[in-house]
N, C-alpha and C positions, 0 to 999 in steps of 0.2 A: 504493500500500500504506500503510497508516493506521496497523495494529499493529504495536507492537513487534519487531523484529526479535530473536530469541534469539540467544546467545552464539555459539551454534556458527553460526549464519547468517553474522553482521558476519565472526565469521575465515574461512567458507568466501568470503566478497567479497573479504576483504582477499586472499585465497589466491590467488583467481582472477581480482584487478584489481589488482596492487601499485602500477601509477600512480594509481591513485584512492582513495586513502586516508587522506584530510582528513577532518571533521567534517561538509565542505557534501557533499562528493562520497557520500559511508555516508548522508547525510540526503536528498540526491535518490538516489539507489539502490533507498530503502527508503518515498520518498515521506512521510519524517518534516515533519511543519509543523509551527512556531509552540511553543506551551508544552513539545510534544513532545519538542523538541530538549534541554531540561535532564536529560529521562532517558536520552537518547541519549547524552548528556556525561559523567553516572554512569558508564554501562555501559560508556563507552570507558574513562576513570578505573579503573574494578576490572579489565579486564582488563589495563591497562598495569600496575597492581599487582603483577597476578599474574605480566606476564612476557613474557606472549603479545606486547604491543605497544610495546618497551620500546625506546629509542633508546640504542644500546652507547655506554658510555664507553669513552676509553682504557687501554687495559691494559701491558703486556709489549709485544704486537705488535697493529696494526692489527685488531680483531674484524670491523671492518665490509665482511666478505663472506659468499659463499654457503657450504653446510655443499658435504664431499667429496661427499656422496652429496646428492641434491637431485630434485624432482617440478618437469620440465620442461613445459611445452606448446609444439607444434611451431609455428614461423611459416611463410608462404609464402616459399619459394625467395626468394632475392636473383636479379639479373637478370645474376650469375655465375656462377647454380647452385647456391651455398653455403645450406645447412639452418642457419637460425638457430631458436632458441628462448626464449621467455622462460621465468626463474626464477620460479617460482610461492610459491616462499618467503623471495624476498626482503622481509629485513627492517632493508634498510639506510637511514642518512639520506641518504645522496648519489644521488648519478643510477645507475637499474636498470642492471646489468651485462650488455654483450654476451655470449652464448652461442655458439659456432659447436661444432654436431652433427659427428663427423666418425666417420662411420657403417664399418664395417667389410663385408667381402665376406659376412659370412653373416648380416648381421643384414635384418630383414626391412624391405620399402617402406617409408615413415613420410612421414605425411600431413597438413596442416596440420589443427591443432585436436587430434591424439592427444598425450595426456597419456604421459607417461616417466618411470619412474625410471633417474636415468643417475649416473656420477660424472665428476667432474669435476675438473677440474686447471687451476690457473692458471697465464696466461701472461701474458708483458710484451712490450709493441714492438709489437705486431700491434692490427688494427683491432677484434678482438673481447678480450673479459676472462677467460674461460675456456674452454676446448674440454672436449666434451662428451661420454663414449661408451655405448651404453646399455647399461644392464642388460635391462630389459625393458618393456614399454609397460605400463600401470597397466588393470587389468580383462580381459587374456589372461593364460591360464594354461595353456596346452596340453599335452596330456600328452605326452611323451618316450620314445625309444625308442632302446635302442643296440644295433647289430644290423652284419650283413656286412650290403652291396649284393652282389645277383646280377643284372646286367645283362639287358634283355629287347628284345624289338622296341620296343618304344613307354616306355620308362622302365625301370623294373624292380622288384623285390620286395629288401625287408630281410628278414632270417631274426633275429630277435633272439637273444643271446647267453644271456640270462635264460633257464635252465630252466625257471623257472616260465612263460614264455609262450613259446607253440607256435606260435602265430597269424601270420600273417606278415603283413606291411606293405606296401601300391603305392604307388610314386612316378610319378608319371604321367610322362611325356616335358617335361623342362622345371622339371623341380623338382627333378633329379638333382646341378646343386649340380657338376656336371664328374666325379661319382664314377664309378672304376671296378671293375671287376667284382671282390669278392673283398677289397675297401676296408672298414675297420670305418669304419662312421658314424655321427653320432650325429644324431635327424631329429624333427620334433616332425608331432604329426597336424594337417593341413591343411585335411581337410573331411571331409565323410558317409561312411561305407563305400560300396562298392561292390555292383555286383550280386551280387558273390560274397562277399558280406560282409566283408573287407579292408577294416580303413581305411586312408584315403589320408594321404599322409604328404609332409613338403617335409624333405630333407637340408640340415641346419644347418652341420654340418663334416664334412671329410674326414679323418680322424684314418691314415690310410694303412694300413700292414698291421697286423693283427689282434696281430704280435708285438711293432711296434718301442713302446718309450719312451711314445710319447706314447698310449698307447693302455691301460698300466698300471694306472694307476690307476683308472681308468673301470672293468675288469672288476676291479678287485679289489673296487671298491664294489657290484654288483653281484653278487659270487661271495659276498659275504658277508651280502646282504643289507640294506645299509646305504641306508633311501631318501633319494634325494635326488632328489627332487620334489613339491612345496607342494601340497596339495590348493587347488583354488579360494578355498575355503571359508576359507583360513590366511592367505591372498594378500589376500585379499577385505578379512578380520580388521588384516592389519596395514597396508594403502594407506588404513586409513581412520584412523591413528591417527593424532593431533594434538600438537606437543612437549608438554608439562609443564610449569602456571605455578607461579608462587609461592607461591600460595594455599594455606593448611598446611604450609609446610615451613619452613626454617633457610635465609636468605640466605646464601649460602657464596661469590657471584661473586667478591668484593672479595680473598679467598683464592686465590694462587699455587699454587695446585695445578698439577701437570706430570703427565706422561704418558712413561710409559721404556717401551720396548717392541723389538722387531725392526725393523728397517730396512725390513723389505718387512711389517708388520703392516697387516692387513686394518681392525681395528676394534680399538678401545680403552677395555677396563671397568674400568679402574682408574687411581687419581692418584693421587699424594702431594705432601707438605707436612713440614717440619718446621721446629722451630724450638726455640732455649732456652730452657727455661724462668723464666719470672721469679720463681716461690715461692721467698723465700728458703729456708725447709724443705726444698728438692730440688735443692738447690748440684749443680751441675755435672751435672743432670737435663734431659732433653728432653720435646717435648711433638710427638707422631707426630699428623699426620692419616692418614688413608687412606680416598679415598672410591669408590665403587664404582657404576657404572651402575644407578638403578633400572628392573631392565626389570619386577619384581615391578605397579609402574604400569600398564605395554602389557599384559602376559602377567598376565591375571586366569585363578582358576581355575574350569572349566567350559567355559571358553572354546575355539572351535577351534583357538586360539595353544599353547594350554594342553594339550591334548591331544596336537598334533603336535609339542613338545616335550618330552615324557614320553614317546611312543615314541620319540625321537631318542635319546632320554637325553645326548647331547654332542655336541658338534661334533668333525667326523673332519678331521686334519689330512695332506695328501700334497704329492711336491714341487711337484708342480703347480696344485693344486686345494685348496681347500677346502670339504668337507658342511657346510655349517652346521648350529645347533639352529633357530634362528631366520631366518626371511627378511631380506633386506638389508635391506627399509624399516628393520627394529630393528637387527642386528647391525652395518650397517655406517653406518648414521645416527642414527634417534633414539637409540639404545641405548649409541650410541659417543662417546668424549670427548673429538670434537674439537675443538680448538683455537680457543676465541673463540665458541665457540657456547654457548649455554645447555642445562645437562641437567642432569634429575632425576639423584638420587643418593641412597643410603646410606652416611653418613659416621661414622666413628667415629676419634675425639678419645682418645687415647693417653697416658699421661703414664708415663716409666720414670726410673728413680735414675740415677746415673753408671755403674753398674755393669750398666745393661742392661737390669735387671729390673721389668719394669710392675707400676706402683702405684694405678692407675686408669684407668680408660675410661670413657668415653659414647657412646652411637650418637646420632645423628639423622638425622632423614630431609630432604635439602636440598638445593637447585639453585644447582649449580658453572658456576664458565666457566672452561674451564683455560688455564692461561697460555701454555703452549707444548707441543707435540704433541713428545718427541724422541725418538733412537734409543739403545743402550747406547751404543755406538761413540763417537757426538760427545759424550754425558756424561762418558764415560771419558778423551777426547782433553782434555775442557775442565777435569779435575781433573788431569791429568797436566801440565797448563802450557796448553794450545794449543788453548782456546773457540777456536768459530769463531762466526759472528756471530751466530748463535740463542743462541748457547751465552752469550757473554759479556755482558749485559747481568744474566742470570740469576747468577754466580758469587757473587756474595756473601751476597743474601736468599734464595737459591732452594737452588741446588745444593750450595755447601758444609755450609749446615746440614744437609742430608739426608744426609751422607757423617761429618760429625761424629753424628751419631745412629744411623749404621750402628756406626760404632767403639764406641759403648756396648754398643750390641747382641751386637758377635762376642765381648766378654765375658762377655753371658750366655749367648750360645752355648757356650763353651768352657765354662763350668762346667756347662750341661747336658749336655754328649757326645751330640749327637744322631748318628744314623750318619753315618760320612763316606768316603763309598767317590768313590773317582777313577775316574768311566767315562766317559770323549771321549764329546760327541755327533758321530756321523757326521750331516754336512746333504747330502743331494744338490743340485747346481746344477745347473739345465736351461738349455740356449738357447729362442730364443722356438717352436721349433718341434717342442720335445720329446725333444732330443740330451742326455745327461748330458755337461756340461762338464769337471767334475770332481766328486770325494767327498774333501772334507775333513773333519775334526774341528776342532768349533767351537771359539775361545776362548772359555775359563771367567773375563771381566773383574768386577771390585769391582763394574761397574753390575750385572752381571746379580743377585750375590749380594745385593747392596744390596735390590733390590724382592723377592724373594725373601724374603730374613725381613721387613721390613713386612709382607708379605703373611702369612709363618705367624703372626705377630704380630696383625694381625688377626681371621685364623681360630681364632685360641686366646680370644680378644678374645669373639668372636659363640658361641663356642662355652659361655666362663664365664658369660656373661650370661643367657642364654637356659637353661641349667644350672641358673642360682640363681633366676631366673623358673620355677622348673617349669615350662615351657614343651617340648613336644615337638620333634624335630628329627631332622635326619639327621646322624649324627657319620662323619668320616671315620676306619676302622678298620685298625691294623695290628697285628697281634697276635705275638706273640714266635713266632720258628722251632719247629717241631719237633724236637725232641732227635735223632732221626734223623737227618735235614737237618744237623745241627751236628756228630753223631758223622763224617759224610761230609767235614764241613770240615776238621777237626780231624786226620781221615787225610790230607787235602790240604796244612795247615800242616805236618805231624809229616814228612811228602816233601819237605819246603823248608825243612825243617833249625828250624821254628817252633811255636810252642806257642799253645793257645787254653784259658782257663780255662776249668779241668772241677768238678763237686761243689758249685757255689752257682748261685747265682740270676745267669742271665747277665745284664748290662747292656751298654748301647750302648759302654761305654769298654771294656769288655775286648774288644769285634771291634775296636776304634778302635785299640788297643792291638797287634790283630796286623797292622790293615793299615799303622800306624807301623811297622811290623817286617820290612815289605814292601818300602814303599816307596823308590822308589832302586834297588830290585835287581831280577833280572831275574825274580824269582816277581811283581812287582808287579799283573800285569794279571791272573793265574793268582788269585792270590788276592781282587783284587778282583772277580773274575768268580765262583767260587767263594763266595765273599759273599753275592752278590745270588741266587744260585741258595738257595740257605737259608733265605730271605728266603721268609715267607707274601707269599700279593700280599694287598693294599688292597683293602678293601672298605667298601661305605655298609652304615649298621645305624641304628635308632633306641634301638639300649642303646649307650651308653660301656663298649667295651674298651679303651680306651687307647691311644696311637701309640706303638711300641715304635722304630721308626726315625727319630721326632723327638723320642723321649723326655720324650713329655707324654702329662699324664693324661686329657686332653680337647681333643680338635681337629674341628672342622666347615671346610667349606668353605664358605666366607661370597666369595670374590673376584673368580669369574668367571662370576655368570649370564650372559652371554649365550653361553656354550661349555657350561656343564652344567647339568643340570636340579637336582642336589642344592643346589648357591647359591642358587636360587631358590626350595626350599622353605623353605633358613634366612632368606630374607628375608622372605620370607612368614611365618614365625616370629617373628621383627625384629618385622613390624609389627604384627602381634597381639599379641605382650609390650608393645609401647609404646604401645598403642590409636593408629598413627597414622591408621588409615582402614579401608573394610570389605573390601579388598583384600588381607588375611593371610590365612593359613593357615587354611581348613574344617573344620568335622568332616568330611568327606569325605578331603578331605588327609589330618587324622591316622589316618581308620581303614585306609589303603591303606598307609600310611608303611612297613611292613615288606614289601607288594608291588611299592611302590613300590625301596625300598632295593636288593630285588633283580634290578628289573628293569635298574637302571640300572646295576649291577654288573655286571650281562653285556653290558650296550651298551658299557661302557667297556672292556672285554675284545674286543669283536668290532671296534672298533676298533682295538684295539694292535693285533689281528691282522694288518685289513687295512692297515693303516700296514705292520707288519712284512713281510709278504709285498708291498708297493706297492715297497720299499727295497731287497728281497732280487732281486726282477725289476730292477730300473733298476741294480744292481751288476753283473748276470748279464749286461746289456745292454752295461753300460760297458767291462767284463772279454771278452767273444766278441770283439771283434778285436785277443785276446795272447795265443789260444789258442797255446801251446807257450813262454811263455816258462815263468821261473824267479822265484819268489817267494820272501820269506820271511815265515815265520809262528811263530805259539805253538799247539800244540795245546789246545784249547779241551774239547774233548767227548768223550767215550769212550763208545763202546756195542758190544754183540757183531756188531757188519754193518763194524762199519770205525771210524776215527776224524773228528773235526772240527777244521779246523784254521782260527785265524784271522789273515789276512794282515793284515798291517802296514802295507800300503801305503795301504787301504782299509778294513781292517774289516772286510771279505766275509768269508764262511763259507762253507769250503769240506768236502767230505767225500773224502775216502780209503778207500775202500771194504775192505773186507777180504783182498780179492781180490789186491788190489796193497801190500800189507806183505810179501807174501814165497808162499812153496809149503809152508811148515810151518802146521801148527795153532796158532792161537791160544785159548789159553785167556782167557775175559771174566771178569773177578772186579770183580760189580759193588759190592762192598762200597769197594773202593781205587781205582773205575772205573780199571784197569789192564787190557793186553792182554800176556798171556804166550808166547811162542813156546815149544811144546813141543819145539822139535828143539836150538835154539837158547841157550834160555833169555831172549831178547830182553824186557824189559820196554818197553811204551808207556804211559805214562801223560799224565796233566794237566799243563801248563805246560811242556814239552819244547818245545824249539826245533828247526823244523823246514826244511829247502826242500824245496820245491815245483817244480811242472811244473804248468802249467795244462792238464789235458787238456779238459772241457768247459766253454763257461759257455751256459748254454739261456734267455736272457730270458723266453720265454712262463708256465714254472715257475719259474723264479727257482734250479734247479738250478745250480750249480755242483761240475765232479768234477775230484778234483788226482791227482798220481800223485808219492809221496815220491822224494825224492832223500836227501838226508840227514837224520838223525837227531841232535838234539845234537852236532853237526859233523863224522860219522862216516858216510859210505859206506850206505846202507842195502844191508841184507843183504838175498840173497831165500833162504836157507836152502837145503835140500835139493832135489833135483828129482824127489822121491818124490810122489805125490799129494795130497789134501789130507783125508784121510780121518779120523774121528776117532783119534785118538793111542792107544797103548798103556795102559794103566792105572799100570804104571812109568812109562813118560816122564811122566805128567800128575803123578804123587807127585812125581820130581827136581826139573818146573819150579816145584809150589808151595815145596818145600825152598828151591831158590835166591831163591825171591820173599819167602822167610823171611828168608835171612842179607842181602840186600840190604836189605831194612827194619831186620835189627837192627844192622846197617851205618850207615845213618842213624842211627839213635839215637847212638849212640857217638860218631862224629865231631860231634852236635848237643854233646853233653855236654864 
């Protein structure tokens, strides 16, 4: 070969020969001779510039290995059996890293010479460098199917659970994977249909009965609609795509930028940095980075990436599992900020006073190498006294300035009053097999709040910018309660002996102020639950209404493309305001922006759902073998069919149906959502403390039903043993009379 080899040629060699990638080895490869070779020197030269082939310096911690996620090719068998593979993207100076495949019961044959996307985890002591496990082989993409097995003579049929497909599936004898009859499984297509048109199908997993645990969240994604499955076409899009060099952007490597995130995080689109500022003009002022994955680079618009990330609208989060927006090759490698690897980014350069309040910003568009990949937990341990050895090399340049520029920050927080409602996150824990271990509520640590404002900080950041560029976007929207919604609170504070300002213009301090008021006593979770039910939800728009529960007048979401679609049109935004390339926002983009705002509105909705129902089944699950004890709880919900009560142990939600408060009528007055006993006079309302009896809990619905025992620590009555017929017109006037002097009761002892 005589001509010139093009760019993407020499890296798809280098890709595909890491031992052979010298200047003679690219020159015999490509059959370069003689004068030839000085532009073959260039062309090496521009692309080490750029990034692609660049020899890591030392950082924090050793860079020179392979990324988590990584494009394997399989070797022949060792003559112990053992699947090695070489790293196709090694781009270390030392000698190429053993791989050992250690392949699982359901993943399929793998053959020398197939290419894999797998992740990978490093080891020490052992004869190989990293073990290997695969996601999936690179150019299959087979479609999936989650269905019962019904056992047959020769194999059997899947019945899929999907209403929308009726079709049923053959597994021939031998691809049934050990399933038995009546087994939810999940099985991908194998080959041709059949004479009876059936396509044929191979069982991936055995996920067991169609009710327990581990089978949840699968049909919740599924009941909802939610795909998760890559068109070829998106697969195809993203195993072809190549890191990000230098060329155009902002060198940012030589920047400690870090990564905070969850312990068990999949992928990571955001770092930060911080540090004092040296302006003497901003004494006692910080200066924020915060840089954020550019996937706006992979994900162009038009594109099949592009497409099946705008129907995703987000990535759905369960305990088990996670939907992504994005396929792995981005979200959980290029896209992601691992540690010691090189990645595009959008960065933006922060500068606040002593008292919190940002005095400038800049974006640029730039390729980061982060210093260390950590969790909240060992941040938190290692500012509390007690780094552990990731942690302590970083404490002085790295972590404490970021903790010193948080403490600016929660003073412009406090004088904003943004809402501050106390609601525990419940986390489900699973064993590896789909068991809930337990349901705790997370701790609320300094790390978590720390990236948290960075991030609004940010997002207010790309939001003013892109504002004062007249530039188009998508603003994240929250808009003030409905006066109704607040007349409802207001009757729920005025029960708890508490007051919520009426007659002006409400702001975030006066709820802040009731739930100060709350706080500490036992209306505490009444009220903050109360709260958030008043609360409009969130929404995307391309007009600025304002965020009334951050208490700013402009916020976008600028921080987690590779989880929502709207990040990524404000980067795409980003980068049409800043001409950095032809990879911004279209007039196609802007003229859909309002189809777009609401489509993704409702995905992000259909989501909490099925999260919410995936959480409500794995309680129901955990709870069914205590059917018949005794719990306690706070009554949460009021409606005319029964009450909701939520346990304390858990957080579950449980109902009390009507049935079982007693034999007299209740009267529902949804104004005070109270329930009145007409025989009695019995009031039930919001925030009452309750015991319980666990009579049902139903995993498959997520149903759980209690049966009262006591009432604010009093015997539950059951009333008369008269029927349950509607009540007298006298009885119904005495029990509103008494529901009268009980509220003007309250008042008085409030006063």
């Amino acid at each position: 070969m005589s001509q010139m080899p093009t760019r993407d040629d020499i890296l798809q060699w280098i890709s595909d020969n890491p031992t052979l990638t010298s200047k003679r080895d690219i020159a015999k490869a490509f059959g370069i001779k003689g004068a030839a070779r000085i532009d073959l020197k260039r062309l090496l030269k521009e692309l080490e510039a750029e990034g692609h082939l660049e020899k890591r310096k030392k950082t924090y911690r050793d860079p020179d290995r392979l990324p988590p996620v990584s494009v394997l090719q399989v070797a022949e068998p060792t003559p112990d059996g053992d699947l090695l593979a070489r790293p196709l993207e090694w781009q270390g100076s030392g000698v190429e890293p053993v791989v050992l495949l250690v392949p699982r019961a359901s993943d399929p044959a793998m053959a020398p010479g197939d290419r894999i996307l797998a992740r990978l985890q490093e080891v020490s002591g052992e004869a190989h460098h990293y073990e290997a496990r695969l996601i999936r082989r690179i150019g299959t993409n087979p479609r999936k199917v989650l269905g019962v097995f019904r056992k047959g003579s020769e194999g059997g049929r899947i019945l899929p659970i999907d209403k929308g497909d009726g079709k049923e599936w053959l597994v021939p004898e031998g691809a049934t994977g050990g399933a038995k009859d009546g087994e939810l499984v999940e099985a991908e297509q194998s080959g041709p249909k059949d004479r009876m048109g059936l396509p044929r199908a191979r069982i991936l997993a055995r996920l067991g009965d169609p009710s327990a645990p581990r089978a949840v969240s699968l049909i919740a994604i599924h009941q909802h609609g939610i795909p998760d499955d890559f068109p070829d076409a998106v697969i195809a899009e993203a195993d072809a795509q190549k890191p990000a060099g230098l060329k155009g952007r902002t060198d940012l490597r030589d920047m400690p930028l870090i990564t905070i995130d969850p312990w068990d995080a999949r992928d990571h689109d955001d770092a930060c940095y911080a540090h004092a500022d040296d302006d003497p003009k901003n004494e006692g002022g910080h200066v924020i980075w915060v840089a954020i994955a550019d996937v706006a680079h992979y994900v162009t618009p038009g594109s099949a990436l592009d497409g099946e990330a705008r129907k995703r609208g987000n990535s759905s989060y369960f305990p088990d599992r996670v939907v992504p927006m994005l396929p792995d090759r981005l979200s959980g490698d290029l896209c992601s900020l691992h540690e010691g690897v090189p990645r595009a980014c959008i960065a933006v350069r922060m500068v606040v006073n002593a008292q919190g309040e940002k005095i400038g910003q800049k974006f640029v568009r730039g390729l980061m190498r982060s210093a260390a990949s950590l969790n909240y937990q060992e941040v938190q341990a290692a500012m509390d006294g007690a780094p552990n050895d990731k942690c302590g090399p970083l404490m002085d340049d790295v972590i404490a300035p970021l903790y010193a520029a948080y403490d600016a920050l929660k003073t412009a927080r406090k004088n904003r009053q943004p809402l501050d409602l106390d609601l525990p996150e419940r986390k489900v824990e699973l064993s590896e097999e789909g068991e809930v271990l337990s349901v705790n509520f997370s701790d609320r640590l300094d790390a978590h709040k720390l990236i948290e404002e960075f991030m609004v900080l940010a997002n207010v950041a790309a939001a003013e910018v892109l504002a004062a560029k007249k530039s188009p976007l998508l603003y994240r929207v929250h808009e003030e309660p409905p006066e109704e919604k607040l007349d409802t609170l207001r009757e729920v504070a005025e029960a708890a002996g508490l007051t919520l300002a009426k007659g002006q213009v409400l702001k975030t301090h006066h709820i802040n102020h009731l739930l100060r008021g709350a706080a500490g006593t036992d209306h505490a979770e009444q009220i903050n639950m109360s709260t958030l039910r008043a609360m409009t939800q969130a929404y995307y728009a391309p007009s600025n209404f304002g965020h009334f529960g951050l208490a700013l007048k402009a916020y976008a979401h600028f921080t987690s493309p590779i989880r929502r679609y709207a990040d990524l049109i404000v980067h795409r935004a980003l980068i049409t305001a800043h001409g950095w390339g032809d990879d911004g926002l279209t007039p196609g983009d802007e003229d859909r922006l309002e189809a777009t705002a609401q489509h993704i509105s409702e995905t992000e909705r259909r989501s909490m759902m099925a999260e919410r129902d995936t959480n409500d089944r794995y309680l129901a699950a955990f709870l069914s073998e205590r059917v018949g004890e005794e719990f306690s709880g706070r009554i949460s919900g009021v409606a005319k069919f029964g009450v909701f009560v939520r346990l304390d142990e858990t957080g579950a939600d449980g109902l009390i149906p009507i049935r079982n408060l007693g034999r007299e009528y209740f009267h529902f007055d949804k104004e005070s959502s109270t329930l009145m006993g007409s025989d009695t006079g019995r009031v039930i309302g919001l925030g009452q403390r309750v015991t319980v009896k666990l009579a049902e809990a139903a995993p498959v619905t997520g149903g759980i039903a209690l049966d009262l025992i006591t009432i604010e620590g009093k015997a539950a009555t059951r009333g008369p043993s008269g029927g349950r017929g509607k009540p007298p017109k006298r009885k119904l006037g005495a029990a509103k009379r008494k529901a009268a002097k009980v509220k003007k009761k309250v008042k008085r002892t409030r006063r």
